[in-house]
VOLUMTOR-605984 format. One record per residue: residue number from 1; x, y, z of N, C-alpha, C in turn. Coordinates in pm, 1 decimal, decimal comma. Atoms other than C-alpha are relative to their C-alpha. Last residue first. Layout:
node seq NUM; npx X; npy Y; npz Z; capx X; capy Y; capz Z; cpx X; cpy Y; cpz Z
...
% end
This chain:
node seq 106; npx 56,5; npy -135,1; npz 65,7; capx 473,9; capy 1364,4; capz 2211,6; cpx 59,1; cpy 98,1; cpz -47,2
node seq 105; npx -150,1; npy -103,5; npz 41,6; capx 592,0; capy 1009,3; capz 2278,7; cpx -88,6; cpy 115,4; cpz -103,6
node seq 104; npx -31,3; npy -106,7; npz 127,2; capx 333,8; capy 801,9; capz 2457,1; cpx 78,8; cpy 136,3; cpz -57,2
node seq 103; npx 20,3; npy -186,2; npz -1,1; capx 456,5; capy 591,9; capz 2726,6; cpx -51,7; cpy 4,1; cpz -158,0
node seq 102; npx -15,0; npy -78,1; npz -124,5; capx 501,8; capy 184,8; capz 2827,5; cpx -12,2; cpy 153,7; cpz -12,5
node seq 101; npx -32,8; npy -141,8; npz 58,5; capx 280,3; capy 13,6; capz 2564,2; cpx 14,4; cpy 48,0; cpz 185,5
node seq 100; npx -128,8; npy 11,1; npz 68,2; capx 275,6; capy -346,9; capz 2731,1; cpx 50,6; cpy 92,9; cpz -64,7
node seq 99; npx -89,6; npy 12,4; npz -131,7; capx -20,5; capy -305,8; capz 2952,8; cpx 162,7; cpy -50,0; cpz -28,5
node seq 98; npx -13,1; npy -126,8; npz -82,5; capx -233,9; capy -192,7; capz 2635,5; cpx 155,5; cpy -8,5; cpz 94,2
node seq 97; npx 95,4; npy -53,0; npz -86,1; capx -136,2; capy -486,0; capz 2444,1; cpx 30,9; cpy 123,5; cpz 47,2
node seq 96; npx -87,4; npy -28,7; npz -128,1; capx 58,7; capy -478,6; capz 2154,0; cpx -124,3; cpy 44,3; cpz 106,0
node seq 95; npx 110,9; npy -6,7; npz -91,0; capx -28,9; capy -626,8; capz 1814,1; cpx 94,1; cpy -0,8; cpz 123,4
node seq 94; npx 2,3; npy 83,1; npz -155,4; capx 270,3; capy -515,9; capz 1587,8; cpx -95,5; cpy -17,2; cpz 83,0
node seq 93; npx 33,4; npy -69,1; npz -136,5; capx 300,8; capy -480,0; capz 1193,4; cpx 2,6; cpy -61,7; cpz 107,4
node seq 92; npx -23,4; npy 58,5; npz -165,0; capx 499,2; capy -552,5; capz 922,4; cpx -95,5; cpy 70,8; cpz 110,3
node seq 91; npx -31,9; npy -112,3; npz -75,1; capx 340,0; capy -465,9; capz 543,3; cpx 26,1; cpy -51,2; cpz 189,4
node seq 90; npx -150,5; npy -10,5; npz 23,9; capx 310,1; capy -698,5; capz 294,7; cpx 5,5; cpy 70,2; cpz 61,3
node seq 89; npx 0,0; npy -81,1; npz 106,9; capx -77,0; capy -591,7; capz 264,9; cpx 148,8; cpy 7,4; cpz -13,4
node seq 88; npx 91,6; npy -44,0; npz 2,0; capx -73,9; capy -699,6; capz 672,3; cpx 20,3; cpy 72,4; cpz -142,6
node seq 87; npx -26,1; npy -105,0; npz 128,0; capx 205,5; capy -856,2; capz 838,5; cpx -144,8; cpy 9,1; cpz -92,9
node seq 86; npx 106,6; npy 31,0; npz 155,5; capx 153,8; capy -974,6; capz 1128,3; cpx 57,6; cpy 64,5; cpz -91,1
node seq 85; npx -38,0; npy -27,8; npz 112,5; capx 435,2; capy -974,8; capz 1474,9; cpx -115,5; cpy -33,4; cpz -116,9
node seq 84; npx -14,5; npy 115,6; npz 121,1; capx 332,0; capy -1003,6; capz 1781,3; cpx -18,2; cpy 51,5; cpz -90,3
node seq 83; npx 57,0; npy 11,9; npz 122,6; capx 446,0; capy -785,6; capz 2089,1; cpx -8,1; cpy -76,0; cpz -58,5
node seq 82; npx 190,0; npy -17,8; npz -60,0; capx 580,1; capy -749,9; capz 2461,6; cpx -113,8; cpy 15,5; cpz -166,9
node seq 81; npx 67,9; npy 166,5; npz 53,1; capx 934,0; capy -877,6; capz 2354,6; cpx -127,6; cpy 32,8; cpz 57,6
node seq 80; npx -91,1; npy 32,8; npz 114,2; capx 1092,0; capy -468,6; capz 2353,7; cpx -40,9; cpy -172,5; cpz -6,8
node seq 79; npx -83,6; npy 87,7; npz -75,7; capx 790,5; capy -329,0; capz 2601,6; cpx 66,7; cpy -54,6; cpz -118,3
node seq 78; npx 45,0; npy 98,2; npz -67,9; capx 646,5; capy -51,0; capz 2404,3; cpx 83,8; cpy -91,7; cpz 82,1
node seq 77; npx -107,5; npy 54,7; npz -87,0; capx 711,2; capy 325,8; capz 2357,3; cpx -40,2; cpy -106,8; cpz 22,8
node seq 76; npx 68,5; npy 64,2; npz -146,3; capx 373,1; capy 480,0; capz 2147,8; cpx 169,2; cpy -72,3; cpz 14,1
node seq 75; npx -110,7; npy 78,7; npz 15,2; capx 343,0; capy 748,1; capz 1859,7; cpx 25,0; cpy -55,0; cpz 191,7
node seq 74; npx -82,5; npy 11,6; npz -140,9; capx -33,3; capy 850,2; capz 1894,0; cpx 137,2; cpy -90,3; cpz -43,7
node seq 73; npx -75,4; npy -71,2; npz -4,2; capx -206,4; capy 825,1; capz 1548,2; cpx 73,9; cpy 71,5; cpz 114,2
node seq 72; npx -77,6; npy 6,7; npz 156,5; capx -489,4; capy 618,7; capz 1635,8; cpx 62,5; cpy 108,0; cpz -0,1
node seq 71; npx 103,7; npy -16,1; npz 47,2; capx -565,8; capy 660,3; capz 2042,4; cpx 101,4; cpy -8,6; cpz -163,8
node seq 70; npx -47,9; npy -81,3; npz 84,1; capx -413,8; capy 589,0; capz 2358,5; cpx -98,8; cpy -6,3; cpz -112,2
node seq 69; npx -97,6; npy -160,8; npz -53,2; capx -526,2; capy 528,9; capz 2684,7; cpx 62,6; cpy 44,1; cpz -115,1
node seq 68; npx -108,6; npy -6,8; npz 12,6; capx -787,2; capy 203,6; capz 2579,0; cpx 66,1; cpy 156,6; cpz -8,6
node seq 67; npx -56,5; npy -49,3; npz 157,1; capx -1133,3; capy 212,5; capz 2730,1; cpx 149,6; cpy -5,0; cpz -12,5
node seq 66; npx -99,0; npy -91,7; npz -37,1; capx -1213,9; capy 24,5; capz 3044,0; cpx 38,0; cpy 45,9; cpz -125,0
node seq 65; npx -40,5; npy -45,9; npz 61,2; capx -1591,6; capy -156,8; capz 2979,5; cpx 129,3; cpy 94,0; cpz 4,8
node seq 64; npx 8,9; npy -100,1; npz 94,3; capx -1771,8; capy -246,8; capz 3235,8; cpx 130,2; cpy 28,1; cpz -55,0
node seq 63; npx 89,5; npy -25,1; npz 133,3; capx -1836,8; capy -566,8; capz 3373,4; cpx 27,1; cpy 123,4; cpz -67,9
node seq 62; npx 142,3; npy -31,8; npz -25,8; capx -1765,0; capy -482,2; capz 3769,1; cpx -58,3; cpy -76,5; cpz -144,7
node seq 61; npx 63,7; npy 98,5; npz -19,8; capx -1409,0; capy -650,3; capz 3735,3; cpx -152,6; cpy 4,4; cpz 29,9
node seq 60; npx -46,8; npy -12,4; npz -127,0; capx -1299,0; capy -456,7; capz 3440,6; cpx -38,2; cpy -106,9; cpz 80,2
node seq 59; npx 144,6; npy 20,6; npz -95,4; capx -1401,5; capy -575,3; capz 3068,1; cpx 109,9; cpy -6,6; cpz 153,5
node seq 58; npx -2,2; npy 190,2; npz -54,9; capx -1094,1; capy -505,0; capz 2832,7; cpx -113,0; cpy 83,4; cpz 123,1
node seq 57; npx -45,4; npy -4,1; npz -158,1; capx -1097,2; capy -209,6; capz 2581,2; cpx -33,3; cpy -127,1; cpz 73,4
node seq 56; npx 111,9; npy -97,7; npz -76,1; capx -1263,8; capy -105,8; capz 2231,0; cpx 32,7; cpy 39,7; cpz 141,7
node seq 55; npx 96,3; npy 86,0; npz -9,0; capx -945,6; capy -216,8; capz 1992,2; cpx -86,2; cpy 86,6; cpz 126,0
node seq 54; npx 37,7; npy -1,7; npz -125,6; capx -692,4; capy 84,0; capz 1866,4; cpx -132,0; cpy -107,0; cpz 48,9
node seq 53; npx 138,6; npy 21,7; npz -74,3; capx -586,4; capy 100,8; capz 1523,8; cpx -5,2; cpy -21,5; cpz 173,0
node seq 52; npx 113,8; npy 20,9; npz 106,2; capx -297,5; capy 227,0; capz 1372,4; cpx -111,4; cpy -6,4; cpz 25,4
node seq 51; npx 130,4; npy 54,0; npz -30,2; capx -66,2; capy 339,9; capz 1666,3; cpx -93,6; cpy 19,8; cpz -153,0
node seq 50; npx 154,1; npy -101,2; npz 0,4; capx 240,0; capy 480,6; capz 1541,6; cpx -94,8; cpy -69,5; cpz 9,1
node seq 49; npx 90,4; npy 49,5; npz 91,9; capx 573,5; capy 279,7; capz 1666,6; cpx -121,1; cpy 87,8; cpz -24,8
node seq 48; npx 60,5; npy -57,5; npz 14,0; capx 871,3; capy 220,7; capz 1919,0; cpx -87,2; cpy 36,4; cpz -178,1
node seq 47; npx 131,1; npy 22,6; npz -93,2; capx 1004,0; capy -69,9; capz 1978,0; cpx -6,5; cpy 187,5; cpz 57,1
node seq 46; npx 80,9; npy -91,7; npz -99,7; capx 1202,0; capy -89,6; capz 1669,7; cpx -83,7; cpy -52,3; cpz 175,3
node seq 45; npx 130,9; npy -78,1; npz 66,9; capx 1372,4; capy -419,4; capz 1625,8; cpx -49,6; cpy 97,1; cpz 10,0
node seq 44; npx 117,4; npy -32,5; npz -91,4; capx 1751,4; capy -469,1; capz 1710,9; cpx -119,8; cpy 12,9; cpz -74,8
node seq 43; npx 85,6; npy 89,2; npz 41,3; capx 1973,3; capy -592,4; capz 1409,3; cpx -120,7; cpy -21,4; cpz 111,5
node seq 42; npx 143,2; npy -69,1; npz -21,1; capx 2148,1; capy -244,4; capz 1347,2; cpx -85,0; cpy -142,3; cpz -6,0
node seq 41; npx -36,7; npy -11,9; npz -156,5; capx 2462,7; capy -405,2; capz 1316,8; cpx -122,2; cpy 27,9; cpz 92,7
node seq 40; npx -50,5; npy 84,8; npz -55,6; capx 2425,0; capy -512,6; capz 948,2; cpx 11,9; cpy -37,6; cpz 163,6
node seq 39; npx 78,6; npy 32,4; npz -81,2; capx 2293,1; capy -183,2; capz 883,4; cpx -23,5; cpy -133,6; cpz 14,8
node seq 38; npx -5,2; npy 57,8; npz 117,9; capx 2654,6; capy -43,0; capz 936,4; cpx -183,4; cpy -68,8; cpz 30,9
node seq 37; npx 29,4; npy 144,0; npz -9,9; capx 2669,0; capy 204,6; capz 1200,3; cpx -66,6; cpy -60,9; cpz -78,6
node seq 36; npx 147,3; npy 24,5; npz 118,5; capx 2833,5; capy 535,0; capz 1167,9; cpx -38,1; cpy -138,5; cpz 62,1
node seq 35; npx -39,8; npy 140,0; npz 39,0; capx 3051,1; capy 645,6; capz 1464,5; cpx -112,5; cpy -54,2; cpz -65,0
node seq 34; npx -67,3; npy -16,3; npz 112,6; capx 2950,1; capy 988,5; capz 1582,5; cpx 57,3; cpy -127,1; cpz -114,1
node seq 33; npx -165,2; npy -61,1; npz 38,3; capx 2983,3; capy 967,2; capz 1937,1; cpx 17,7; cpy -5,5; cpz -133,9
node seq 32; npx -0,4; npy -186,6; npz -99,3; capx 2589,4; capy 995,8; capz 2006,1; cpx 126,7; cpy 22,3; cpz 19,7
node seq 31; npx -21,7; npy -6,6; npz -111,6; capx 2620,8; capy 660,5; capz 1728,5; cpx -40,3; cpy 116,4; cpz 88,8
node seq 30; npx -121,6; npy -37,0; npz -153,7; capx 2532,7; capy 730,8; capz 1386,5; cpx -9,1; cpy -42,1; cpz 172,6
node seq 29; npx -87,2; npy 76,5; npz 61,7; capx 2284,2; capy 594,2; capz 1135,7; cpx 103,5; cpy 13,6; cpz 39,2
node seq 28; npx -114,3; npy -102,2; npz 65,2; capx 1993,4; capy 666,7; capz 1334,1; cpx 153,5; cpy -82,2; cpz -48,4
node seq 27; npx -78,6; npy 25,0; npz -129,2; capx 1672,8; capy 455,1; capz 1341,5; cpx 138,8; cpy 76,3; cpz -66,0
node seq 26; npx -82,5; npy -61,1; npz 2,4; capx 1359,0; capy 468,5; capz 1116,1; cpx 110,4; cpy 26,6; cpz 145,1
node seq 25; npx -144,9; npy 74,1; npz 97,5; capx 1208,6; capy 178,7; capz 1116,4; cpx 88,7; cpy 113,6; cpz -7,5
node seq 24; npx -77,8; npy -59,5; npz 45,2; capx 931,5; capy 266,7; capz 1332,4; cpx 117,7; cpy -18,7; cpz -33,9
node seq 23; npx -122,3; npy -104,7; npz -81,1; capx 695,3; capy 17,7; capz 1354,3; cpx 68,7; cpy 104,9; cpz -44,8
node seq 22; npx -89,0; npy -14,2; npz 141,0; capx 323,4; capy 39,8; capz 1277,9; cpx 120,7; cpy 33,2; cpz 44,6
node seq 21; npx -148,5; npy -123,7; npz 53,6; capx 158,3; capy -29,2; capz 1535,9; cpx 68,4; cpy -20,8; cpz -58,0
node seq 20; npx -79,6; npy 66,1; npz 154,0; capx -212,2; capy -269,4; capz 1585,2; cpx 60,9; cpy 162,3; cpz 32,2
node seq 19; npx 28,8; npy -98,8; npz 145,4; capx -364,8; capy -213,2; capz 1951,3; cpx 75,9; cpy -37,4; cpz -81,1
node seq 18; npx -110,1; npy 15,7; npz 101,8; capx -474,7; capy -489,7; capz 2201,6; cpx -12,5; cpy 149,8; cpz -103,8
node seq 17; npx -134,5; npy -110,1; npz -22,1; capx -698,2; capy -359,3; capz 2485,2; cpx 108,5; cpy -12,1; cpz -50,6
node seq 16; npx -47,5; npy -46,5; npz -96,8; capx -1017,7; capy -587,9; capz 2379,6; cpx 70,8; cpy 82,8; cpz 16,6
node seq 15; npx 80,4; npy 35,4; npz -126,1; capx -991,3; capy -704,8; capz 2010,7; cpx 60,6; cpy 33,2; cpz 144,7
node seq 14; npx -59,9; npy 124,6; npz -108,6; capx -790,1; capy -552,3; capz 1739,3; cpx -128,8; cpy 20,2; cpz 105,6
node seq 13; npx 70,7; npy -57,5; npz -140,8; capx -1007,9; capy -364,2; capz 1418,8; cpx 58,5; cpy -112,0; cpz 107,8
node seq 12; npx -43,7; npy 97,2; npz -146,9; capx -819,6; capy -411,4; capz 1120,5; cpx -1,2; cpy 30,2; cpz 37,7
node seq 11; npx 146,8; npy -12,8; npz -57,6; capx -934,8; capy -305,2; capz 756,2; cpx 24,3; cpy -91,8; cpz 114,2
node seq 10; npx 44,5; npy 90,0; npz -90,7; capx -669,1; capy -105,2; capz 668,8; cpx -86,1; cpy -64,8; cpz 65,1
node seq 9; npx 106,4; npy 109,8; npz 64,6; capx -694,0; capy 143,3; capz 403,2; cpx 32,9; cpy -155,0; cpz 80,3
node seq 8; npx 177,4; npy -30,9; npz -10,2; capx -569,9; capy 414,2; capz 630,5; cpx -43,4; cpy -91,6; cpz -78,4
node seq 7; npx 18,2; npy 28,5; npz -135,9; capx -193,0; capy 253,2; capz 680,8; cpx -149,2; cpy 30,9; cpz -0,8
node seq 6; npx 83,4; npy 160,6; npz 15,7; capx -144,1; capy 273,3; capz 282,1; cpx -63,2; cpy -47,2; cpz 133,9
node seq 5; npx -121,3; npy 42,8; npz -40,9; capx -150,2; capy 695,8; capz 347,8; cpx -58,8; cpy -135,8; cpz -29,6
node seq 4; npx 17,5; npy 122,8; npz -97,3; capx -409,5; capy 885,6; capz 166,8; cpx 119,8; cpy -74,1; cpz 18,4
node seq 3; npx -68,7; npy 175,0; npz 30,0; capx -286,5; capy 1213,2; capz 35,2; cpx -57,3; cpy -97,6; cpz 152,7
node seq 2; npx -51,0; npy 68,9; npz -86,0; capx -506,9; capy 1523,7; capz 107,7; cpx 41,4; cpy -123,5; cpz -92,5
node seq 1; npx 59,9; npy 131,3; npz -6,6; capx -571,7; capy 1760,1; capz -183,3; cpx 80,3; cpy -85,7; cpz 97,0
% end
């Protein structure tokens, strides 16, 4: 039997080439020399994140329709102040435009 996650009972659809991400909080508790770090120190935000929803896309300059490059469940790299903050069911999330997600992490 599949488990539902709280992220699927969401009922939030972003407009244009905004997408809603869920950050990633998980961050390491060591250094790459080994040196723990208190999480006192740790007062950066993620910026990186799993795409929740995805909005339809922004109007080019013909009128039509440019779809958005990533897709729900895509873990995504964004710009580190290129987001806004909601919270959603007590829960943090980030609206991030397209042109502010710099890679997807595969």
């Amino acid at each position: 039997m599949k488990k539902e996650s709280k992220t699927s009972k969401i009922n939030v659809h972003p407009l244009a080439d905004r997408i809603l991400v869920k950050p990633d909080d998980s961050t390491d508790e060591k250094s790459p020399s080994g040196i723990i770090i208190p999480d006192t120190a740790r007062k950066e935000k993620p910026e990186r994140g799993r795409v929740v929803a995805v909005g339809g896309g922004k109007r080019g300059d013909d009128n039509e329709i440019i779809p958005v490059a990533v897709k729900v469940g895509d873990t995504v790299m964004f710009s580190k102040y290129g987001y806004d903050e909601v919270k959603i069911n007590d829960e943090d999330y980030y609206i991030v435009a397209e042109s502010n997600i710099l890679a997807i992490i595969k």
